[in-house]
C-alpha positions in Angstrom: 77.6 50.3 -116.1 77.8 50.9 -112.2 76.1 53.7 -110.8 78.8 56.0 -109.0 78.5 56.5 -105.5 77.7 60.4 -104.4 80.2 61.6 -102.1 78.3 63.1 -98.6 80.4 66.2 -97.1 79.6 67.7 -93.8 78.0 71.7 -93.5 78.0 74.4 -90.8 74.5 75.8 -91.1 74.6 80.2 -90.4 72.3 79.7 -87.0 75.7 77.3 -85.6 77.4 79.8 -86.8 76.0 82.6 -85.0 75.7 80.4 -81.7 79.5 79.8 -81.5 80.1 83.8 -82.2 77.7 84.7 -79.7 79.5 82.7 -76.9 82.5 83.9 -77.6 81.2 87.4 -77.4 79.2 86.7 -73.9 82.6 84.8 -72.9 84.5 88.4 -73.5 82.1 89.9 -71.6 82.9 87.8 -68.3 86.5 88.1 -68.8 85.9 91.9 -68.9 83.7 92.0 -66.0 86.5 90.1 -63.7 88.9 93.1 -64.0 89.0 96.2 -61.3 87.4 99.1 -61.9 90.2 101.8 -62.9 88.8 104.7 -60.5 90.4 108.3 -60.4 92.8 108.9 -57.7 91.9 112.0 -54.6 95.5 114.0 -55.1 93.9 116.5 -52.3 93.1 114.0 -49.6 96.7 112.2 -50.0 98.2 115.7 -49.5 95.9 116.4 -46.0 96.9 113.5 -44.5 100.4 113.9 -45.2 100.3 116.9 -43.8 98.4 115.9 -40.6 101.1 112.8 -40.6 103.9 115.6 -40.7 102.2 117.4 -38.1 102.5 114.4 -35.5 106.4 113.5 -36.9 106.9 116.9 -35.6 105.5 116.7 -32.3 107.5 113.8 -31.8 110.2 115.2 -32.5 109.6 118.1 -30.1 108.9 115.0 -27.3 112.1 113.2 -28.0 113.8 116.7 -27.6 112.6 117.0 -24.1 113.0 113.4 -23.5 116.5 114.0 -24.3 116.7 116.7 -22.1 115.4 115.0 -19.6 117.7 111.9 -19.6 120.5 114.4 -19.8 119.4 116.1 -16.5 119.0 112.5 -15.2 122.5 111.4 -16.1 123.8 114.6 -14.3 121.7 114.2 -10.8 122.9 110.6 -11.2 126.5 111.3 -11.9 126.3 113.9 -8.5 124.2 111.5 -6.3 127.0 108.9 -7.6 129.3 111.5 -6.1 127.7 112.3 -3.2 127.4 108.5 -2.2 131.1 108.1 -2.9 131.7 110.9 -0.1 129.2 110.0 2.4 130.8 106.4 2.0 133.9 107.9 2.5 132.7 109.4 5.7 131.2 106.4 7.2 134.6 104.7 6.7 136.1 107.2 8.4 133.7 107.6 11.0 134.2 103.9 11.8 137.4 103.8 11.8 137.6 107.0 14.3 134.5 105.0 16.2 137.0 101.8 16.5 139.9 103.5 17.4 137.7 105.4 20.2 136.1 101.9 21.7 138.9 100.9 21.7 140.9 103.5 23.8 137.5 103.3 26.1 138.0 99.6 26.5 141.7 99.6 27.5 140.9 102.7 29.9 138.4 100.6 31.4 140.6 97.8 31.4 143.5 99.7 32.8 140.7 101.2 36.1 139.4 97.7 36.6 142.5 96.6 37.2 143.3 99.3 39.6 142.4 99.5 43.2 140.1 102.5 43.9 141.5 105.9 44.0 141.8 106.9 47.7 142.5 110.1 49.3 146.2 110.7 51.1 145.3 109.6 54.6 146.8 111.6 57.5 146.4 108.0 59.3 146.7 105.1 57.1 144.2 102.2 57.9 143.6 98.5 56.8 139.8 98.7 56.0 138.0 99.0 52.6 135.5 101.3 51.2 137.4 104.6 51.5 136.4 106.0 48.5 136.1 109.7 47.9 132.7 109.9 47.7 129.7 108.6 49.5 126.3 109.3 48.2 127.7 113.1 48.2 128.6 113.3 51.5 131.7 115.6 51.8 133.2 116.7 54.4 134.5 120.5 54.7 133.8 123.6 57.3 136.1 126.3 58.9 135.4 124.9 62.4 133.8 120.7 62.2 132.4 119.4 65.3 131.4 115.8 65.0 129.5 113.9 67.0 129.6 110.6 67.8 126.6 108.6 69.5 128.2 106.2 71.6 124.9 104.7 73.6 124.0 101.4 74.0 121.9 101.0 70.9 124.9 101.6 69.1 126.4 98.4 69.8 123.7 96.3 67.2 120.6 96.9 65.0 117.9 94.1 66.4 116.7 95.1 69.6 117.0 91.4 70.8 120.2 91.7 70.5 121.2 95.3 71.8 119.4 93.9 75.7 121.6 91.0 74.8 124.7 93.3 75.2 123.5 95.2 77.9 124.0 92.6 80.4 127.4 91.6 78.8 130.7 92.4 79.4 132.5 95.7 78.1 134.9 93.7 75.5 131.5 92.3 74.3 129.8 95.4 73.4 132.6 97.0 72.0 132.8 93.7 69.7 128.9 95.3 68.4 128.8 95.0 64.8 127.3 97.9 64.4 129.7 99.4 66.9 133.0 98.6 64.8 130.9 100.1 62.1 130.9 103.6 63.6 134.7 103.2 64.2 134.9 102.6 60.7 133.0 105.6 59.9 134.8 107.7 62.3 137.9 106.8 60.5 136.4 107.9 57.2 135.3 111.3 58.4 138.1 111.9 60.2 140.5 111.2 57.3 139.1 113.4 55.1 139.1 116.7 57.4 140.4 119.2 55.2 143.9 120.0 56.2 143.3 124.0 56.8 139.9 123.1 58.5 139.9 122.5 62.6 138.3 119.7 64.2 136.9 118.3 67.4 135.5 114.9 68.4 132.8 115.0 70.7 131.0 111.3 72.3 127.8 111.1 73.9 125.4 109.1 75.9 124.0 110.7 78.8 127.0 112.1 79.4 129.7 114.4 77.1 133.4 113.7 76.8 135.6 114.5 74.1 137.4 111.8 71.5 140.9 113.0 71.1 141.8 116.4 71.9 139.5 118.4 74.2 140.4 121.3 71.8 140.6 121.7 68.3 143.3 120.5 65.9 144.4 120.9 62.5 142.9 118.0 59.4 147.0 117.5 58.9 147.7 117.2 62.2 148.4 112.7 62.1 149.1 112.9 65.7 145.3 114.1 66.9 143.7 111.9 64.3 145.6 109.1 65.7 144.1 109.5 69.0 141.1 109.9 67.8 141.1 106.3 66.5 142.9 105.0 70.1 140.0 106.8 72.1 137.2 105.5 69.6 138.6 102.1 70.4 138.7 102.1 74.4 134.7 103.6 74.6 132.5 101.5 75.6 128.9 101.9 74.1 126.6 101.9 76.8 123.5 104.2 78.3 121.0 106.3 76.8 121.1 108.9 73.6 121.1 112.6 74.7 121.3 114.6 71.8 120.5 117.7 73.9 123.3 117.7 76.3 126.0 117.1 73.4 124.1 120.2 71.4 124.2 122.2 74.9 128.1 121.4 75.0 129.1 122.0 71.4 127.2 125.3 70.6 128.8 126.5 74.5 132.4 126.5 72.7 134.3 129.8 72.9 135.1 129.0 69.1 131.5 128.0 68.0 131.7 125.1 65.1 131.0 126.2 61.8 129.8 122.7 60.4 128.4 119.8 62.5 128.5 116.0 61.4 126.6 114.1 63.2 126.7 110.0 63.4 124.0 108.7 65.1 121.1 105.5 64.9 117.7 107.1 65.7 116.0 109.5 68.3 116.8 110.5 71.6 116.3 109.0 74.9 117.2 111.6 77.3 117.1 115.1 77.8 118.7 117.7 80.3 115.3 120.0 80.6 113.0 120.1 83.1 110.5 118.1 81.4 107.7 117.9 84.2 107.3 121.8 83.7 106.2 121.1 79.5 103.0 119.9 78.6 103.9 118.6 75.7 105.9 115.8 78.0 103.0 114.8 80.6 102.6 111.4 79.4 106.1 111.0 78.5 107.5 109.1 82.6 110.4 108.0 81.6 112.2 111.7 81.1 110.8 112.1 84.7 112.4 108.7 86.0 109.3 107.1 86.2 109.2 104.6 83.7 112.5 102.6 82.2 111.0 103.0 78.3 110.1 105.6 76.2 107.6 106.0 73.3 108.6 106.6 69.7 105.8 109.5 70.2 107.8 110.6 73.2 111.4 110.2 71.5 109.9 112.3 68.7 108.5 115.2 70.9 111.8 115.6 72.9 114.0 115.5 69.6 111.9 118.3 68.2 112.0 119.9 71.3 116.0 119.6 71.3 116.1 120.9 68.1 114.2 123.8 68.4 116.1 124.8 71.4 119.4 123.6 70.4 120.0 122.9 66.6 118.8 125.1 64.2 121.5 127.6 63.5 121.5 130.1 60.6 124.6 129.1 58.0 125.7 126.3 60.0 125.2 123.3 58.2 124.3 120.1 60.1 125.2 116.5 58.1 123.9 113.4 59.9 124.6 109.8 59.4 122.1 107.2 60.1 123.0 104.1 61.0 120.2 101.3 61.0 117.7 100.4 64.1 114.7 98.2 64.5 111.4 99.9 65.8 112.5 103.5 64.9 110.6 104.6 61.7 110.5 108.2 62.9 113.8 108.8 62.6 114.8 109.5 59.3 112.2 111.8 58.0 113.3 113.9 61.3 116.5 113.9 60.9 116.6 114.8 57.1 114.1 117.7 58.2 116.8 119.1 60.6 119.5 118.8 57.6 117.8 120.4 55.3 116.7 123.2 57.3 120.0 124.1 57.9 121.5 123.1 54.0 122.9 119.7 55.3 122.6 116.5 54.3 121.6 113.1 55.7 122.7 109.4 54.7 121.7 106.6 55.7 124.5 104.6 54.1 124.5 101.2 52.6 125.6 98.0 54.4 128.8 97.6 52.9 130.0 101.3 53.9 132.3 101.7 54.7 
């Protein structure tokens, strides 16, 4: 009979047994390890820091209070500037508009006067020449008692000395043609015309010789009629001769009714004299006041003007006014004549071309 086959099973020996339990313990232990560590929580600390963090909240809220209050102070200065800017624009608006309106009243004013002739004074004697304005460089004329006079010498006929010997060997009609001749008509006619009409006046020409223009006596600023014939007499003189201021200051100061005022028109220094000038020293050199020599020195013209003056023209509170009319080769002449002027409160001009 067949043997039977033993059956072989398979066995877990204890030391397998053991192996497998001790990796699963060591694998529990790793797990474990992996977790956090549960630690205790500081309940003190949280509380001090919320308190610091309180602290700071309310600071800030004390900040935003004043930043508040700042802003609000803000908005108000801004709201009045806002104002303010409103009225000073206001202002300027009206301001320019005022400005506008007053440009242009000034430019229709100025319009109006440019398109106007000159204002003129009421004329006793109406004339056709221009320039008469009211003024000229201040020169006015006023005085109780006006004596003016007028240098009517041959120098008086031009201002180039060429051509003052030119018309001293012409004909009358020519020299009283003299530019600078019809000039001093003019400015006869100027001063003449603006005599006040309570002031009295007299006319007085001279050369070497002195002979009244118009009437030998005195007459009224209204009176037409005397003015008038001042202007026909100023027209039929013929310029000629030498300049002798002393004789005319000799005349004029011998009036019974001594002029209060004195207006003299004139173009430079004297010539002549009416003093024995042999007798003065100062005039030894000076031949031709002795008739000696036909010329005379600008140094010699000076000496016998100062010499006439100091005689003859400085009176206390009667003004003398002189206008200069232009000459070649006599520088002299206007710082001698304005010292005469001003030492007795006048005035001198020496007037431009164009006047008048």
């Amino acid at each position: 009979m067949r043997k039977r086959r033993e059956t072989e099973g398979v066995s877990l020996s204890f030391l397998d047994i053991m192996s497998c339990g001790l990796g699963a313990a060591v694998l529990i232990l790793i797990l474990l390890k992996l977790q956090p560590d549960q630690s205790a929580v500081d309940v003190d600390a949280l509380k001090k820091e919320l308190e610091v963090r309180h602290e700071k909240a309310e600071e800030l809220q004390v900040t935003l209070e004043q930043d508040q209050l700042e802003l609000e102070a803000l908005n108000s200065r801004l709201a009045s500037l806002a104002g303010k800017k409103d009225a000073l624009t206001e202002a300027i608006n009206n301001s320019t508009s005022r400005m506008e309106e007053k440009v242009a009243e000034i430019k229709s004013v100025t319009e109006s006067i440019v398109k106007k002739p000159p204002l003129q004074k009421a004329d006793p004697v109406q004339s056709d020449q221009g320039g008469e304005e009211e003024y000229l460089l201040g020169l006015k004329v006023e005085g109780k008692r006006i004596a003016f006079l007028i240098d009517t010498s041959a120098s008086m006929t031009d201002e180039k000395l060429v051509d003052i010997i030119g018309r001293k060997v012409a004909s009358d009609a020519e020299k009283k043609q003299g530019p600078k001749w019809r000039r001093t008509i003019r400015t006869v006619k100027w001063l003449a015309n603006r005599i006040p009409k309570k002031s009295q006046a007299k006319f007085v020409g001279f050369n070497e010789k002195v002979f009244a223009i118009g009437p030998s006596s005195w007459f009224s600023g209204s009176d037409a009629a005397a003015i008038e014939s001042v202007f026909q007499r100023m027209e039929n003189v013929v310029p000629e001769g030498a300049t002798n201021l002393e004789a005319v200051l000799e005349s004029v100061n011998g009036f019974s009714d001594a002029p209060t005022d004195y207006y003299l028109v004139t173009d430079g220094l004297p010539t002549a004299g009416t003093s024995n000038f042999v007798s003065l020293n100062p005039f030894s050199n000076c031949n031709s006041l002795f008739g000696k020599s036909a010329t005379i020195s600008g140094d010699c013209r000076l000496k016998l003007f100062q010499y006439t003056i100091r005689k003859h023209g400085i009176h206390k509170g009667r003004p003398v006014n002189v206008v200069l009319l232009p000459l070649e080769g006599d520088p002299k002449a206007a710082p001698a004549f304005w010292s005469w002027t001003f030492s007795t409160n006048g005035l001198m001009i020496s007037p431009a071309e164009s006047w008048p």
